[in-house]
C-alpha positions in Angstrom: -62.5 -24.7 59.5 -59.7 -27.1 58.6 -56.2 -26.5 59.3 -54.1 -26.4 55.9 -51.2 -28.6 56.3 -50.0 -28.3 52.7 -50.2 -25.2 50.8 -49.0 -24.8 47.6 -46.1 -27.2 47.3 -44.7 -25.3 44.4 -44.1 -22.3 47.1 -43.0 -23.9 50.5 -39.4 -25.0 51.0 -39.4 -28.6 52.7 -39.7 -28.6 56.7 -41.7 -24.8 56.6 -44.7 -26.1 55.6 -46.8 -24.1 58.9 -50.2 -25.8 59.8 -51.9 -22.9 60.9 -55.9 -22.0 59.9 -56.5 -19.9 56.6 -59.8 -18.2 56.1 -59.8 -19.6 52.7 -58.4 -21.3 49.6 -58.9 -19.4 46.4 -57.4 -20.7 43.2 -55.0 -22.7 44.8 -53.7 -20.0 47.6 -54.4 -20.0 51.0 -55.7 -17.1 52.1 -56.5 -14.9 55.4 -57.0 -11.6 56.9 -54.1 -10.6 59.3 -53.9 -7.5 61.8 -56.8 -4.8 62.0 -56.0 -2.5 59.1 -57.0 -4.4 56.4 -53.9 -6.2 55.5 -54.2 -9.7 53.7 -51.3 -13.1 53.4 -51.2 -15.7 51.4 -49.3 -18.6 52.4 -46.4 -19.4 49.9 -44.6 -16.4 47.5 -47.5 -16.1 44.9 -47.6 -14.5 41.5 -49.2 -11.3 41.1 -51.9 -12.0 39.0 -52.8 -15.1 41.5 -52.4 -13.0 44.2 -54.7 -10.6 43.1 -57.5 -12.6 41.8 -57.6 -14.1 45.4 -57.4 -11.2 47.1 -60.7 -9.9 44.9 -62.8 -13.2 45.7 -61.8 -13.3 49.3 -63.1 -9.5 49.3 -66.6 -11.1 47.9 -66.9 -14.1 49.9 -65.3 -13.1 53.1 -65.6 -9.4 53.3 -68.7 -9.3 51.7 -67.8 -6.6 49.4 -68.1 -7.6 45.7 -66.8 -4.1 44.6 -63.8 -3.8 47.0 -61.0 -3.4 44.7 -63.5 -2.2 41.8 -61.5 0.8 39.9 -58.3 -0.5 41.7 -56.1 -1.4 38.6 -53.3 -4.3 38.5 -50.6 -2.5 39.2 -52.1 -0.5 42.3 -53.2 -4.0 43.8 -49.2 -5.0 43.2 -47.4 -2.2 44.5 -49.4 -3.4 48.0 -47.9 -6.9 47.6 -44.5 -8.3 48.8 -43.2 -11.4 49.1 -41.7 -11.9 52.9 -41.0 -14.2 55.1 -42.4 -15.1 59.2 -42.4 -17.2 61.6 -45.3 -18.3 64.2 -44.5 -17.4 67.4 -47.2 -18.6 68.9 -47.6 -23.0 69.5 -51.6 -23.0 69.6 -52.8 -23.7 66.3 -56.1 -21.9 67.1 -53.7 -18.9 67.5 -51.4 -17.7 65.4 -48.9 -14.7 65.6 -46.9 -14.2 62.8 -43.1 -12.1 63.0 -41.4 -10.7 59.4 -38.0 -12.6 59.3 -34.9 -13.3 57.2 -35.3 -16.3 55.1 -32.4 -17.5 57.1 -34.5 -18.0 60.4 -34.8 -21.2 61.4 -39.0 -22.2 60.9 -39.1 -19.0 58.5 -41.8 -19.7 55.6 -42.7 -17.9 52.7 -45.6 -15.4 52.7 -47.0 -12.8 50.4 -48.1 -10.4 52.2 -50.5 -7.4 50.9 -51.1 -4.0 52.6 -54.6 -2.6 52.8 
């Protein structure tokens, strides 16, 4: 799987752009699982309606679970969302550990981050 190097430019401050693997790209946003709950980022702060329409095709292609947020309506998909920012703390781009920080923190890059 490639690394993505430059994730939506509109989002990413200059100098925090992280190269780290994504499971995915899905209407522009990068996209991966984090953590073993269920919980989903998205490189870059992304609207909600973006956000949501990634987080329903990652569901089908990745998850394989077409109906995964069937019934779920907008506004239940964006009370799970926030935009945050991390850090890696980890060098190995095959591994990545990600920490919730101030916007303030040196390497600090924009994620949105949704909880399961």
């Amino acid at each position: 799987m490639p690394t993505i190097t430059a994730p939506a430019p509109w989002d990413l401050p200059a100098g925090t752009t992280p190269a780290i693997d994504m499971l995915g790209t899905y209407y522009g946003v990068p996209i991966s699982d984090i953590g073993e709950h269920g919980d989903v980022i998205a490189l870059g702060h992304v609207g909600t309606y973006r956000m949501a329409a990634a987080l329903r095709r990652h569901a089908r292609e990745v998850w394989g679970e077409p109906d995964a947020f069937k019934g779920a309506t907008l506004d239940e998909m964006v009370d799970e969302t926030a935009h945050v920012w991390m850090v890696n703390t980890v060098d190995d781009l095959d591994e990545w550990c990600l920490e919730r920080v101030e916007s303030s923190t040196p390497g600090a890059f924009p994620v949105t981050y949704w909880t399961a």
